[in-house]
C-alpha positions, 0 to 999 in steps of 0.5 A: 279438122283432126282433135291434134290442130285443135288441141296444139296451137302454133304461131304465125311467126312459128309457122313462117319461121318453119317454112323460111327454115325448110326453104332456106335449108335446101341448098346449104352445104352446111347441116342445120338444125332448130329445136322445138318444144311444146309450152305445156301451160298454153300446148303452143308447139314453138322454137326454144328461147333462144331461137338457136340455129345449130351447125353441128350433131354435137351442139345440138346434143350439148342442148338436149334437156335430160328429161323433156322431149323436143322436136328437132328439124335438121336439114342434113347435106350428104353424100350418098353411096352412088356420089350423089349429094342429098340434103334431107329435111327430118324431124328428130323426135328426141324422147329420153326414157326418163321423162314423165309419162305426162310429158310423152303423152303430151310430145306424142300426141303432137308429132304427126302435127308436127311433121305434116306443120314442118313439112318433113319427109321422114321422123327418126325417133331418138331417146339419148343425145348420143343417138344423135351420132347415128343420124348421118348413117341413118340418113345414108351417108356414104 
């Protein structure tokens, strides 16, 4: 057992909403997005409050904290330069430059646990919400 699973908890219900999202996701036409976060009292990795399911790059930006880092899963649909439509599963590790170095360290330490939980094949590491315009040539949208 890694220092990582015994430090960060997740729930059951958060560990089944990751796989029925990740599932769900890959045949949508419609990109998708939830947003994590790490309660720091209790380290539990969990969805935020609201448990909001995002449609587009812009309400997941409008949502973004200016000063905390979050997990972000996104299953994006696109079209690759050969024609072919792709649906990748990442993870955006969102890390505004301005949060406490406790806060990194706290994000940091939890991300590979995060992605191995989440399942996600690739990580794009962000630090403002506007990078979140990027994401589809990132991806290698046509």
């Amino acid at each position: 057992m890694s220092s990582e699973s015994r430090l960060y908890t997740f729930s059951q219900e958060t560990k089944d909403h990751l796989r029925k999202f990740r599932l769900g996701t890959s045949r949508s036409n419609d990109p998708q997005a939830v947003i994590y976060l790490i309660d720091k009292t209790t380290k539990e990795i969990r969805q935020d409050d609201d448990k909001t399911v995002y449609k587009t790059l812009a309400d997941i930006s409008d949502d973004l904290p200016d000063h905390s880092p979050r997990f972000i899963l996104l299953s994006y649909p696109l079209t690759l330069p050969s024609g072919r439509l792709s649906v990748p599963y990442v993870m955006i590790f969102y890390m505004p430059t301005t949060c406490n170095s406790a806060m990194r360290m706290l994000y940091a330490g939890a991300k590979e646990l995060m992605r191995n939980t989440a399942e996600v094949t690739k990580i794009l590491d962000i630090e403002s919400a506007e990078e979140l315009e990027e994401i589809p040539e990132k991806l290698g949208a046509a």
